[in-house]
C-alpha positions in Angstrom: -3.7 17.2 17.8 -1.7 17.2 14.4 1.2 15.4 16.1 -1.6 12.6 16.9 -3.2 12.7 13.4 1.0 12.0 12.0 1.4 8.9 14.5 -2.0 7.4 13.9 -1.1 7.6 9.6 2.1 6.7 10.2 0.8 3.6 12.5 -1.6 2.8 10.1 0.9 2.6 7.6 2.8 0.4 9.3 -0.1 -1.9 9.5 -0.5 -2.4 5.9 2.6 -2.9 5.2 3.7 -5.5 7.6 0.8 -7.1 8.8 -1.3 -7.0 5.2 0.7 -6.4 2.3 3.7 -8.1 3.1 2.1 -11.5 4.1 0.2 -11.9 1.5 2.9 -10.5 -1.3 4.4 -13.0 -3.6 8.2 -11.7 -3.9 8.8 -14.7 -5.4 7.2 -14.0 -8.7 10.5 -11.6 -9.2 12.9 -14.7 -9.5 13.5 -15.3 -13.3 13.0 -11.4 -14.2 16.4 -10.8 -14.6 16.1 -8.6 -11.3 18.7 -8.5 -8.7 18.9 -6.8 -5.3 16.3 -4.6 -3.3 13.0 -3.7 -4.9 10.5 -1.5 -4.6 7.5 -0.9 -5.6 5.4 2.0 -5.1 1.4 1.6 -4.3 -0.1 4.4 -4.3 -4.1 4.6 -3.3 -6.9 7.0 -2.0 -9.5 5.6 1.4 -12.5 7.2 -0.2 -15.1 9.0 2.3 -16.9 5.7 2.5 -14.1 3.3 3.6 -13.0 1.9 0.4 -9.9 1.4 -1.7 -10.1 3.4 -4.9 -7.3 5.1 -7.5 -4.8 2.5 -7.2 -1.7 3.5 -8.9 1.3 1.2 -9.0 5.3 2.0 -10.1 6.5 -1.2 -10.3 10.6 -2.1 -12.2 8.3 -5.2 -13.8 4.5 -5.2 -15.1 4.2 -8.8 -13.6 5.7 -6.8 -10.2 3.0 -4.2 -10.4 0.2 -7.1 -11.0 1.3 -8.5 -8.3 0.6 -5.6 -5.8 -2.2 -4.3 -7.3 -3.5 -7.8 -6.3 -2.5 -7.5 -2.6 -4.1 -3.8 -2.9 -7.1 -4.8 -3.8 -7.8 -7.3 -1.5 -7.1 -4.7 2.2 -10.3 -4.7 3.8 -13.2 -1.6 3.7 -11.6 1.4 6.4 -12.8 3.8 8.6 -12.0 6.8 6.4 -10.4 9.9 7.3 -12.0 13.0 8.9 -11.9 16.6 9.3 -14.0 18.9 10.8 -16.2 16.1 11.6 -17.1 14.8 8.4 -15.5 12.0 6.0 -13.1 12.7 3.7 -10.8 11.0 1.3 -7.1 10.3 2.2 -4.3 9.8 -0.6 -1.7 7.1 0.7 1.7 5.9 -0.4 2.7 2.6 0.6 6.3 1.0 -0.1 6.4 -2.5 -0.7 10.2 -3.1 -0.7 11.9 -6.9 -0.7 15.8 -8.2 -1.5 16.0 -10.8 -4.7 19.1 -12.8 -3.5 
């Protein structure tokens, strides 16, 4: 069962990040920060026991970078949160959001 529970995070995961955040993601707002090479940024976030998106945190090399995310992070749609024994319960996530500035 716990092997299950670690592919179904790490699928959903994978989600986010390809199919959510990095579609809708404006990399482009890095060009003219004097920022060169592969970026990341770190969004960190809690699925609160009803579903929602709450305690967005975001490490960002650029305050217009970590706008930009939080953005994107606040816009992924209500969940089905997590559960143990049965009942809902919050889940902390880390997502990566990591891109190359030519």
């Amino acid at each position: 069962p716990s092997e299950s529970l670690n592919f179904a995070e790490s699928f959903f995961l994978i989600f986010i990040e390809y199919f959510l955040v990095n579609r809708k993601f404006n990399a482009g707002i890095a060009e003219g920060l004097d920022l060169t090479g592969k970026q990341r940024i770190f969004a960190l976030f809690t699925i609160d026991k009803n579903g929602l998106v709450t305690d967005i945190i975001i490490k960002a090399p650029h305050k217009k970078l970590e706008k930009e995310a939080l953005r994107v992070i606040e816009k992924l749609p209500e969940m089905i949160p997590g559960k143990q024994r049965k009942r809902a319960v919050a889940v902390k996530y880390t997502l990566p959001i990591v891109f190359q500035i030519e």
